[in-house]
C-alpha positions as CSV (number, residue, x, y, z in Angstrom):
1,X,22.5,-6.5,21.1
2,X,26.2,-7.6,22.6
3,X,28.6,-5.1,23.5
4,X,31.0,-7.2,23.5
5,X,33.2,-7.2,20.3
6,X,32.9,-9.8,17.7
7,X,34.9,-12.5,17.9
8,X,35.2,-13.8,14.1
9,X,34.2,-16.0,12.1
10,X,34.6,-19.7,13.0
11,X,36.6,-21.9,10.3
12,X,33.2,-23.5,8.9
13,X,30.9,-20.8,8.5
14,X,28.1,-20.9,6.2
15,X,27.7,-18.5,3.6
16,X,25.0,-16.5,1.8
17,X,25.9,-15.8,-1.7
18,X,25.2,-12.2,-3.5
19,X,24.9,-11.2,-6.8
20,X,28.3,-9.1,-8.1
21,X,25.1,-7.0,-9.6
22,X,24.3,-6.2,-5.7
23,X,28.0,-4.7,-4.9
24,X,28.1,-3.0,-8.5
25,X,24.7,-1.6,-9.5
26,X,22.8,-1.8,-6.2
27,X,25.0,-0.8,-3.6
28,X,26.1,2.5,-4.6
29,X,22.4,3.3,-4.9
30,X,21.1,2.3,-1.4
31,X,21.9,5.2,0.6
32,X,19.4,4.2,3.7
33,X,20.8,1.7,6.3
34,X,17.4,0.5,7.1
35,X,16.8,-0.6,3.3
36,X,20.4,-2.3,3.3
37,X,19.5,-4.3,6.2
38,X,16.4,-5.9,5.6
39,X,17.6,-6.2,1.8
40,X,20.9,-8.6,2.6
41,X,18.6,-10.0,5.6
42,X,16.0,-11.5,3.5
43,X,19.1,-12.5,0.9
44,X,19.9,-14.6,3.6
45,X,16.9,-15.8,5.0
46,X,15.7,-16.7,1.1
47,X,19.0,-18.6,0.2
48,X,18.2,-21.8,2.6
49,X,14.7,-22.2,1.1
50,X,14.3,-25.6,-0.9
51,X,10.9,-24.2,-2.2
52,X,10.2,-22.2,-5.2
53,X,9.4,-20.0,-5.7
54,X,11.4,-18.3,-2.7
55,X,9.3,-15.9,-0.8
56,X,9.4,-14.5,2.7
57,X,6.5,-12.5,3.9
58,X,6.2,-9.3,5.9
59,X,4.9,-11.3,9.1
60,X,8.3,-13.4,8.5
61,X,10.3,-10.8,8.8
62,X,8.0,-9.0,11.7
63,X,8.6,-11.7,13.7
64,X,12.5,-12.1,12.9
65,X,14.2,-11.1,16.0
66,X,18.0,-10.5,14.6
67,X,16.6,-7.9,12.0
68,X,13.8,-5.8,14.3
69,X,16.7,-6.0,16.7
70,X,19.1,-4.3,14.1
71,X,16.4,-1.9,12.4
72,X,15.1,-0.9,16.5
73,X,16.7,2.9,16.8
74,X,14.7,6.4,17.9
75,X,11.3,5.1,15.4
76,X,9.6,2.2,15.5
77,X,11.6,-0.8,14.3
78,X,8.2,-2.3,12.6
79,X,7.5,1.3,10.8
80,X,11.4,1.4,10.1
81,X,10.9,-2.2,8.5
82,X,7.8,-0.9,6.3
83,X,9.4,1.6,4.9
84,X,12.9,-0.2,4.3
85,X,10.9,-2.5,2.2
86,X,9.1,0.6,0.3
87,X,12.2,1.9,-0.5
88,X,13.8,-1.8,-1.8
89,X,10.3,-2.0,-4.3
90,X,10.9,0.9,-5.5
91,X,14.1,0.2,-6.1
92,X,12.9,-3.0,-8.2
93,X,15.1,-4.9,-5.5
94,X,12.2,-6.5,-4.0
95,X,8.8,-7.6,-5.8
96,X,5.6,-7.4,-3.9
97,X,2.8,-9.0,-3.8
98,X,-0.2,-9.1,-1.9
99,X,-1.7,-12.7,-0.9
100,X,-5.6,-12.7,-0.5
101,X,-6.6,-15.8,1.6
102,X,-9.3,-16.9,4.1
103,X,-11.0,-13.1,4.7
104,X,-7.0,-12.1,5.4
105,X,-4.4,-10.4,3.2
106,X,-0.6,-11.2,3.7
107,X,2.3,-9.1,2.1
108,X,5.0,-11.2,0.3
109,X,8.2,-10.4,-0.6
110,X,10.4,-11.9,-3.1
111,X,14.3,-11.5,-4.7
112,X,13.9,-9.7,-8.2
113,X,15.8,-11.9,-10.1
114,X,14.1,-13.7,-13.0
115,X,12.3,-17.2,-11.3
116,X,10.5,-14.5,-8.8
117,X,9.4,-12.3,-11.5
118,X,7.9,-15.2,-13.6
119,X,6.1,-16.4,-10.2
120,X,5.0,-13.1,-9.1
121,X,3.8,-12.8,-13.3
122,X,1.7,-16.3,-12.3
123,X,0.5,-15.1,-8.9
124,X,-1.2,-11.7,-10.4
125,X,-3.0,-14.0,-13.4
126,X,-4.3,-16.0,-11.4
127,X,-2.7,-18.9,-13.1
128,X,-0.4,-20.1,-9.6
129,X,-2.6,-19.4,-7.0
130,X,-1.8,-18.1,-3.6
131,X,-3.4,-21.4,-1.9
132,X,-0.2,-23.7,-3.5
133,X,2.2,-21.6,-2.4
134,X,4.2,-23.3,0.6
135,X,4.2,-21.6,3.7
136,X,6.5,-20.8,5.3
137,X,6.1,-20.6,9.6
138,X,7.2,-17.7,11.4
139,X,10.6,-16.7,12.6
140,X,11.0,-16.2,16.1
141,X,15.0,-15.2,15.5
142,X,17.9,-16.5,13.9
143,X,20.4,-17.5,16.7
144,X,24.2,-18.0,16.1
145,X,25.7,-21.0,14.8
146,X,26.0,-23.8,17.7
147,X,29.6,-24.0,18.4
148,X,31.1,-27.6,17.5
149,X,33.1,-29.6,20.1
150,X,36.6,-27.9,18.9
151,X,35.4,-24.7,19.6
152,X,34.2,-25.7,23.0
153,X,37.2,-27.3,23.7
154,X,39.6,-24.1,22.8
């Protein structure tokens, strides 16, 4: 983390839309910081994804360095990052699934919104099977936007 103060936002940023059901339903109700992090973190680490359906898995995240970074306080930012995503599933926020797969479970997250929850519906019938699901390598961290030549040159 920078102690240095933050400088704005260039003039072409990318952005990571939210449902207006986040800021009027959601937000009042999210009362742990933890929980509001990883929640708009994986928002924004699902939007990019061409795939579908959109997933990110607990390794994924584990692995992220911006978010352990962020969630990393007086517990341990991996047990602070289980139970941030406890709290978001039972909040319905987040569904989870669990992945069975060559002698070796993995927990996957998705975006409760109505694709997800016809997907994760599949996944637990058996009917779209964890084996055609694209992966998805790990994160290793999320660095900044690379600067463009006119902000190099101010």
């Amino acid at each position: 983390m920078s102690n240095q103060p933050f400088p704005g936002f260039p003039a072409k940023s990318s952005f990571t839309p939210l449902p207006d059901l986040f800021f009027s339903r959601l937000l009042p109700e999210i009362h742990g910081l933890a929980e509001l992090r990883v929640v708009l973190h994986i928002f924004w680490r699902l939007y990019p994804k061409k795939e579908a359906p959109k997933f990110i898995t607990y390794d994924e995240l584990a692995s992220d360095r911006t978010l352990m970074e962020g969630l990393d306080g007086t517990a341990d930012a991996s047990e602070v990052l289980r139970g941030a995503l406890a709290s978001a599933v039972d909040r319905s926020v987040l569904l989870h699934v669990v992945l069975e797969g060559r002698g070796q479970s993995q927990d996957v997250y998705f975006i409760n919104d109505e694709r997800s929850r016809t997907a994760v519906s599949k996944i637990r019938s058996g009917e779209l099977p964890a084996h055609t699901l694209p992966q998805s390598p790990p994160c290793i961290g999320q660095e900044e936007e690379a600067p463009n030549i006119f902000t190099l040159y101010e």
